[in-house]
DSSP file (Angstrom, degrees, kcal/mol; ACC not computed):
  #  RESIDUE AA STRUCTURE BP1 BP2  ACC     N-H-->O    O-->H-N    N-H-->O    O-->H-N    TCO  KAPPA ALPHA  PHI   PSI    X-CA   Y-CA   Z-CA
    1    1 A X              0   0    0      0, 0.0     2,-0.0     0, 0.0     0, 0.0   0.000 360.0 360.0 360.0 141.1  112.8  133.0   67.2
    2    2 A X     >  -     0   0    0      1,-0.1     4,-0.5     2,-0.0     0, 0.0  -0.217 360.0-120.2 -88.3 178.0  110.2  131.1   68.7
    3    3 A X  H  > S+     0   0    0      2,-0.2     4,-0.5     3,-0.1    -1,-0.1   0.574 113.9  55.6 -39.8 -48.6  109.2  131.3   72.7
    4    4 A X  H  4 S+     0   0    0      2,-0.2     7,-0.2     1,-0.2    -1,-0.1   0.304 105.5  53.1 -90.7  -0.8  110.0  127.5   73.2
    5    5 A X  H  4 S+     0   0    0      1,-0.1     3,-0.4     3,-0.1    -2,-0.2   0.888  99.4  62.2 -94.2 -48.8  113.4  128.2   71.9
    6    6 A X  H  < S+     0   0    0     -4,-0.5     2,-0.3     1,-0.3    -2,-0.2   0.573 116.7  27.1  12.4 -62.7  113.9  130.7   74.2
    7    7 A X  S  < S+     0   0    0     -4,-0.5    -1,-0.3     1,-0.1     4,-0.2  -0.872  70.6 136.2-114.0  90.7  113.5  128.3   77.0
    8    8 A X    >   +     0   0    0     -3,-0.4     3,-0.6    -2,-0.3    -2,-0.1   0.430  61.1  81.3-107.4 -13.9  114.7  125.0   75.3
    9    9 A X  T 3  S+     0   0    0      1,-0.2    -2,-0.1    -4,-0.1     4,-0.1   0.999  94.5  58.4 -58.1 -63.5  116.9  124.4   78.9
   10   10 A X  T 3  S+     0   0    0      2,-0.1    -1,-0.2     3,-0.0    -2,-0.1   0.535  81.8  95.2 -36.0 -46.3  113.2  123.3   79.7
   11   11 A X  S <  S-     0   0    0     -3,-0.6     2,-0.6    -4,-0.2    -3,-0.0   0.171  87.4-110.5 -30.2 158.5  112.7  120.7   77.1
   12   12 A X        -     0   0    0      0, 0.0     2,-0.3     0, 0.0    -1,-0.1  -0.915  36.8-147.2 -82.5 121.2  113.4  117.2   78.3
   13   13 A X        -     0   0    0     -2,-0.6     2,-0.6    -3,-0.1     3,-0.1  -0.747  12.5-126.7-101.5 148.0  116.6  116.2   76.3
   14   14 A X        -     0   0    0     -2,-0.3     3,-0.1     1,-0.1    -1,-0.0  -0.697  31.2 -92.9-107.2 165.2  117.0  112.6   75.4
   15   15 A X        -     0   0    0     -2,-0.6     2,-0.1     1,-0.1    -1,-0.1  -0.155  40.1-118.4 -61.4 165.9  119.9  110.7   76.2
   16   16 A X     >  -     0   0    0      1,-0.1     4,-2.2    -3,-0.1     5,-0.2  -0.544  31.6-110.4-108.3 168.7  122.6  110.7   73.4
   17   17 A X  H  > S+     0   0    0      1,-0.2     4,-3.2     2,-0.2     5,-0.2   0.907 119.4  69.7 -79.7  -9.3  123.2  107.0   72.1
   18   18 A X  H  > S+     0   0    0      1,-0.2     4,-1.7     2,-0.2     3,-0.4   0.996 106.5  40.2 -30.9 -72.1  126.6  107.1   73.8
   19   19 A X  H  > S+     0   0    0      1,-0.2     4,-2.1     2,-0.2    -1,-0.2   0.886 113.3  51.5 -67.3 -25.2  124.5  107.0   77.0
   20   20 A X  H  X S+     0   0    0     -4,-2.2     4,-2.4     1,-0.2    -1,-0.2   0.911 109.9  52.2 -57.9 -46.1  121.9  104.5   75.9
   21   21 A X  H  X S+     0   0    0     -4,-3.2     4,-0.9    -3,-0.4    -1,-0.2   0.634 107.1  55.5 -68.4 -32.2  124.7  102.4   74.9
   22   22 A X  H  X S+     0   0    0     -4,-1.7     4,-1.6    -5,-0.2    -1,-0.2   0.897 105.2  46.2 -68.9 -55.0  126.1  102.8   78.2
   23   23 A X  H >X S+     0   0    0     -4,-2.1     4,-2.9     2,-0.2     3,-0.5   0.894 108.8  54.1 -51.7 -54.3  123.3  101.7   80.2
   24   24 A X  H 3X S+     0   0    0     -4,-2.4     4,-1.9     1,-0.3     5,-0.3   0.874 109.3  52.2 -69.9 -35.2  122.6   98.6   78.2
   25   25 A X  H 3X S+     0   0    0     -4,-0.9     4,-2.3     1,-0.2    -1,-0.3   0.955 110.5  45.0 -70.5 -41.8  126.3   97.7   78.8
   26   26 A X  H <X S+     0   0    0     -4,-1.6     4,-1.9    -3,-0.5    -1,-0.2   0.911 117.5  49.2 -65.5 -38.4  126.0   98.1   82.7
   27   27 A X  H  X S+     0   0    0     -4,-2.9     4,-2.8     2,-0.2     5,-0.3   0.998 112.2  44.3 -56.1 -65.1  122.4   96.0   82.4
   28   28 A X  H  X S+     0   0    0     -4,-1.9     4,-2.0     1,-0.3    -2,-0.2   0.954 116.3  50.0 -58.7 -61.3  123.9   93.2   80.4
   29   29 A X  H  X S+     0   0    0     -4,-2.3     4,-0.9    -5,-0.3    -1,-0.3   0.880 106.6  54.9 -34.4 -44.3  127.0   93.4   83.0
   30   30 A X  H >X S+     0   0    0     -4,-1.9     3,-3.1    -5,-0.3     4,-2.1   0.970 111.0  46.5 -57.9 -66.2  124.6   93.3   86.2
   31   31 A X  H 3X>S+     0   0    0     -4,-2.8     4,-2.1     1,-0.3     5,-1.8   0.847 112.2  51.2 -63.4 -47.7  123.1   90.1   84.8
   32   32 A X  H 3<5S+     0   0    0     -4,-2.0    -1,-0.3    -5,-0.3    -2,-0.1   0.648 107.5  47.2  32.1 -75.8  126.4   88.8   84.1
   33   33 A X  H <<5S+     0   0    0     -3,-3.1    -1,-0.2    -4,-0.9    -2,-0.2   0.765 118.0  45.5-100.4 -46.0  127.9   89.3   87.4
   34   34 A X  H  <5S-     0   0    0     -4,-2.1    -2,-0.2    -3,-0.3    -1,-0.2   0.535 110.5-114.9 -95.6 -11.8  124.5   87.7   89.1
   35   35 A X  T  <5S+     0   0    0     -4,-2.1     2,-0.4    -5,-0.3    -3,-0.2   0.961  71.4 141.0  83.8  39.5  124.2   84.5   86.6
   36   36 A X      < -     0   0    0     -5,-1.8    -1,-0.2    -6,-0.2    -4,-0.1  -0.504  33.2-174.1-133.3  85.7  121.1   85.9   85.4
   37   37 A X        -     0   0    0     -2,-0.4     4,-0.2     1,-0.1     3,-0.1  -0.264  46.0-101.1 -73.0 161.0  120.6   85.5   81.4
   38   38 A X  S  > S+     0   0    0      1,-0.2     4,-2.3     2,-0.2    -1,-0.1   0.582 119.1  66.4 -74.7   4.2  117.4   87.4   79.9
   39   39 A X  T  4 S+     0   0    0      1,-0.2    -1,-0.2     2,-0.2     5,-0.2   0.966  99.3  46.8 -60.2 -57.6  115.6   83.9   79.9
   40   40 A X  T  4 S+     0   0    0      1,-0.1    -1,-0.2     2,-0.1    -2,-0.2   0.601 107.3  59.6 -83.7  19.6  115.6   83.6   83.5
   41   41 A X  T >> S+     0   0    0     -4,-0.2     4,-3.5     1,-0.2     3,-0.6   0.865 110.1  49.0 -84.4 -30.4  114.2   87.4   83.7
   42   42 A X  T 3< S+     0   0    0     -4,-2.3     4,-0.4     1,-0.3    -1,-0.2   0.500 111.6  41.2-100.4  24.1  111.5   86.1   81.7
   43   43 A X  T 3> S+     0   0    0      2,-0.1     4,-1.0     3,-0.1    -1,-0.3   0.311 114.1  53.1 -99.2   7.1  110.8   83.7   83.4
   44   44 A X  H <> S+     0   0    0     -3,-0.6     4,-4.6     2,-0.2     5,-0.2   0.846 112.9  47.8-107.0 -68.3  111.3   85.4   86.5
   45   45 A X  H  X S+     0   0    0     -4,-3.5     4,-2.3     2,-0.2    -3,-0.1   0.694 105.7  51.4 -36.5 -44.8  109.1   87.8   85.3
   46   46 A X  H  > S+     0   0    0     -4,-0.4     4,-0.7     2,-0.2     5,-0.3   0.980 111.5  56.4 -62.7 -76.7  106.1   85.7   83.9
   47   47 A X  H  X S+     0   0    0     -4,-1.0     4,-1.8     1,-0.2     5,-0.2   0.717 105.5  41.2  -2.5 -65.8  106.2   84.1   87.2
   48   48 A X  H >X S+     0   0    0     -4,-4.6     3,-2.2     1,-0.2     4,-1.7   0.973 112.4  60.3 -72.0 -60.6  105.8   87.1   89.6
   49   49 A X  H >X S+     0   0    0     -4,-2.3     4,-1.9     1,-0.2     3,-0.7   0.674 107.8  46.7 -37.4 -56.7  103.0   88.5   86.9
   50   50 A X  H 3< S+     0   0    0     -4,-0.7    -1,-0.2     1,-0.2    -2,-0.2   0.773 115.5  46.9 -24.0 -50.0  101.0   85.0   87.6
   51   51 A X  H XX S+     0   0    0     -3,-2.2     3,-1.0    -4,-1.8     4,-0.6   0.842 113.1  45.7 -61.7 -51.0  101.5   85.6   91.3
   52   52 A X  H XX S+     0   0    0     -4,-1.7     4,-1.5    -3,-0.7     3,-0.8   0.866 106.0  63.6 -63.4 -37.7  100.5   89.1   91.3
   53   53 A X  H 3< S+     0   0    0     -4,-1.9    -1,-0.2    -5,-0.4    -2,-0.2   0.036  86.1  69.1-101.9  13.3   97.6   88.3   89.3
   54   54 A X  H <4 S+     0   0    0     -3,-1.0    42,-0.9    -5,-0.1    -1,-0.3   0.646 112.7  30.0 -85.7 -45.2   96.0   86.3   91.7
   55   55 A X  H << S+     0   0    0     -3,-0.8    37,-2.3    -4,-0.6     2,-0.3   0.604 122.7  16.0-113.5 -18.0   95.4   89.1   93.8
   56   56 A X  E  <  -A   91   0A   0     -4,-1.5     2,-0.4    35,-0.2    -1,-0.2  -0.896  69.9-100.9-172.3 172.3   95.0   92.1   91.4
   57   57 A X  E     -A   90   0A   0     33,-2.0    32,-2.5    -2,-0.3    33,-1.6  -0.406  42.2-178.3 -70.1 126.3   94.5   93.4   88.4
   58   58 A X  E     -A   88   0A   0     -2,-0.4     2,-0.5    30,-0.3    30,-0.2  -0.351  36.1-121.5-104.7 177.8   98.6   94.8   86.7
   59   59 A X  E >   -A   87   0A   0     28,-1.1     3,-0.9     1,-0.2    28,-0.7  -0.942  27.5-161.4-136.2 109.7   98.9   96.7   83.1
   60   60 A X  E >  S+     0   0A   0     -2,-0.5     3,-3.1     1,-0.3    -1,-0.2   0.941  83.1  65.1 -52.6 -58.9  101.3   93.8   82.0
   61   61 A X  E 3  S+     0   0A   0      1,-0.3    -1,-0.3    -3,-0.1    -2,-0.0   0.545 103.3  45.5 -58.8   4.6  102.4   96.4   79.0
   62   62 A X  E <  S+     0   0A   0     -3,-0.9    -1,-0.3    25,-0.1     2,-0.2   0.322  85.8 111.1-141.6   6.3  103.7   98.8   81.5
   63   63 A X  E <   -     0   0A   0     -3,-3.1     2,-0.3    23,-0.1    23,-0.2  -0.542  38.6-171.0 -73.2 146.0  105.9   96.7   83.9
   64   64 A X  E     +A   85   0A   0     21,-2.0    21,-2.8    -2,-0.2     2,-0.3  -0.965   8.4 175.1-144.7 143.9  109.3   96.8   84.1
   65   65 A X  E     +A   84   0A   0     -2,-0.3     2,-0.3    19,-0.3    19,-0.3  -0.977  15.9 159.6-145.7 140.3  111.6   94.4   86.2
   66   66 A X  E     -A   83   0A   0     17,-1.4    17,-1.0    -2,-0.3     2,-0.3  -0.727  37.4-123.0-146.3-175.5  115.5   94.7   86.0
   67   67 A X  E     +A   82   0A   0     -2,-0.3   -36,-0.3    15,-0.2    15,-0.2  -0.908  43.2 163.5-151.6 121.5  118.3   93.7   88.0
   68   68 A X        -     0   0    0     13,-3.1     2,-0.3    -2,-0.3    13,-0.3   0.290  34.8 -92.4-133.9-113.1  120.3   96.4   88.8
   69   69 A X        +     0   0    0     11,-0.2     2,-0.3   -39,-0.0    11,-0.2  -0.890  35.1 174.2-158.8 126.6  123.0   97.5   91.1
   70   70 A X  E     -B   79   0B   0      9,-2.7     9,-3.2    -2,-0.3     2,-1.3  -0.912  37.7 -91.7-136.1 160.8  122.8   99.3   94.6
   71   71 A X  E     -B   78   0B   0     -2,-0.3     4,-0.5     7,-0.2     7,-0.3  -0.518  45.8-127.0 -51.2  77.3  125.0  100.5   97.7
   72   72 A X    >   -     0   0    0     -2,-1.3     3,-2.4     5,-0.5     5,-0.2   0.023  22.5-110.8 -46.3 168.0  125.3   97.8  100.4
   73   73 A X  T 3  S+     0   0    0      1,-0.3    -1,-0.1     2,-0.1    -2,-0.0   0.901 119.5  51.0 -63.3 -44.5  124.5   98.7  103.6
   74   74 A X  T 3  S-     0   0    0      1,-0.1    -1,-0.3     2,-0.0    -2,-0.2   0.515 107.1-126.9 -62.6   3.2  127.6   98.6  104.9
   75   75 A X  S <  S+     0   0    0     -3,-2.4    -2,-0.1    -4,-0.5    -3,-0.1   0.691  74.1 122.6  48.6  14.3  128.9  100.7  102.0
   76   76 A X  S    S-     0   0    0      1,-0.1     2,-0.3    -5,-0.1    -1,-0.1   0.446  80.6 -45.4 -97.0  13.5  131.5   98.3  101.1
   77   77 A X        -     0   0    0     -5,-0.2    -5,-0.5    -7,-0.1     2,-0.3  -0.888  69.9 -65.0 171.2-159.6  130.4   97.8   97.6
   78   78 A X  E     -B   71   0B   0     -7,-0.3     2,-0.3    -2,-0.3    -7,-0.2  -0.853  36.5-165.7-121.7 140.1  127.6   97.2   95.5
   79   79 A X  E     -B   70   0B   0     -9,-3.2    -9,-2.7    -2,-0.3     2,-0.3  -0.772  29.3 -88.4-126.6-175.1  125.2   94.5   95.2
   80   80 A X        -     0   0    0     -2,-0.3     2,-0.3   -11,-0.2   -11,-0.2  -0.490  38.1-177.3 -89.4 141.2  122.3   93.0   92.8
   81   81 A X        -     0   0    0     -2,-0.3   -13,-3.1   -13,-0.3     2,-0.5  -0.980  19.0-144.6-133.1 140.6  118.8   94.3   93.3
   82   82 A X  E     -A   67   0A   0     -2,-0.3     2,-0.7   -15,-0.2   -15,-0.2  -0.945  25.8-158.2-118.2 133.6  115.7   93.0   91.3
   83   83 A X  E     -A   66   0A   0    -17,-1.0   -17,-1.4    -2,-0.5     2,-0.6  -0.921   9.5-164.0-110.1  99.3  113.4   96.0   90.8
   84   84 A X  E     +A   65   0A   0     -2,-0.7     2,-0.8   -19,-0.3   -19,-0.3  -0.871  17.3 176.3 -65.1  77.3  109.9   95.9   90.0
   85   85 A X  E     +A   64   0A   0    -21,-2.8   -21,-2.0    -2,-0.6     2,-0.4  -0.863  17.9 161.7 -71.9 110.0  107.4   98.6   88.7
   86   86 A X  E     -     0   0A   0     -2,-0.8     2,-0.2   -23,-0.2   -23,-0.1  -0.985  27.4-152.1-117.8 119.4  104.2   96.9   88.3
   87   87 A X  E     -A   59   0A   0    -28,-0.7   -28,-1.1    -2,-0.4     2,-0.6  -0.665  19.0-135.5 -92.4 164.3  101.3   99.9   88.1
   88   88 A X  E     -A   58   0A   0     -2,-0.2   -30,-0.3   -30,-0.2     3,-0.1  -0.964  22.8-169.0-123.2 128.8   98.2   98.3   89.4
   89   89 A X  E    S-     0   0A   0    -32,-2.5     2,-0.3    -2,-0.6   -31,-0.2   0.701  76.1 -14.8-104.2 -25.4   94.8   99.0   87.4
   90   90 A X  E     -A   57   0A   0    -33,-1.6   -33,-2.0     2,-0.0    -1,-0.3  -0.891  60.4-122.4 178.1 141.1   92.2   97.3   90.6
   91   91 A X  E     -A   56   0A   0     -2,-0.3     2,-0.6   -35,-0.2   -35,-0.2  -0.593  47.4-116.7 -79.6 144.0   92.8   95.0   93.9
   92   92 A X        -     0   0    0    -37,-2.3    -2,-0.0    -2,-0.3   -38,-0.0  -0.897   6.5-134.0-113.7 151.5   90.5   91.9   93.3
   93   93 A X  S    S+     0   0    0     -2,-0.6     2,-0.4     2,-0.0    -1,-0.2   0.833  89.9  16.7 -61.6 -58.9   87.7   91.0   95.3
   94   94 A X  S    S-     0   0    0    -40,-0.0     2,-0.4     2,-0.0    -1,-0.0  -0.967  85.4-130.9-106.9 135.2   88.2   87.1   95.9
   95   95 A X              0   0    0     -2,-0.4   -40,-0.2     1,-0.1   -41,-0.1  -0.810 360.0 360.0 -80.3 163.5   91.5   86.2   95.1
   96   96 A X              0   0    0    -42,-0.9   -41,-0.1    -2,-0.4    -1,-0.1   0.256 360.0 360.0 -59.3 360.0   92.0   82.9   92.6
């Protein structure tokens, strides 16, 4: 028996496709629910990159933007949230 079996709790486990399956159903439901087909995420998307990219340098490959679901404030449901990761590789000097 190896060491790393030993501790295998440790591992990172990946989601089963059950759960994969799940998620994609909830995404495709958000957008749905908010009249937002994946066209206008990517256009939604290209946009903000343009925008961003005026004032610094993004790693396009590594963005992620959804629309997802949150708690209203009030707690009386949930509403649509657009979510952004953009990592930033350098602020530019002049912007465009």
């Amino acid at each position: 028996m190896d060491l790393f079996d030993l501790f295998g709790f440790l591992k990172k486990k990946e989601p089963s496709s059950g759960t994969v399956a799940k998620d994609r159903l909830k995404l495709v439901l958000v957008h749905d629910r908010v009249n937002c087909s994946s066209q206008v995420l990517e256009m939604l998307k290209g946009d903000i990159i343009k925008v961003i990219s005026n004032y610094m340098e993004i790693d396009e490959d590594e963005l992620d933007i959804n629309i997802t679901q949150t708690r209203s404030e009030d707690n009386s449901g949930t509403v649509p949230v657009l979510y952004a990761n953009i990592p930033i590789k350098s602020m530019r000097r002049n912007a465009n």
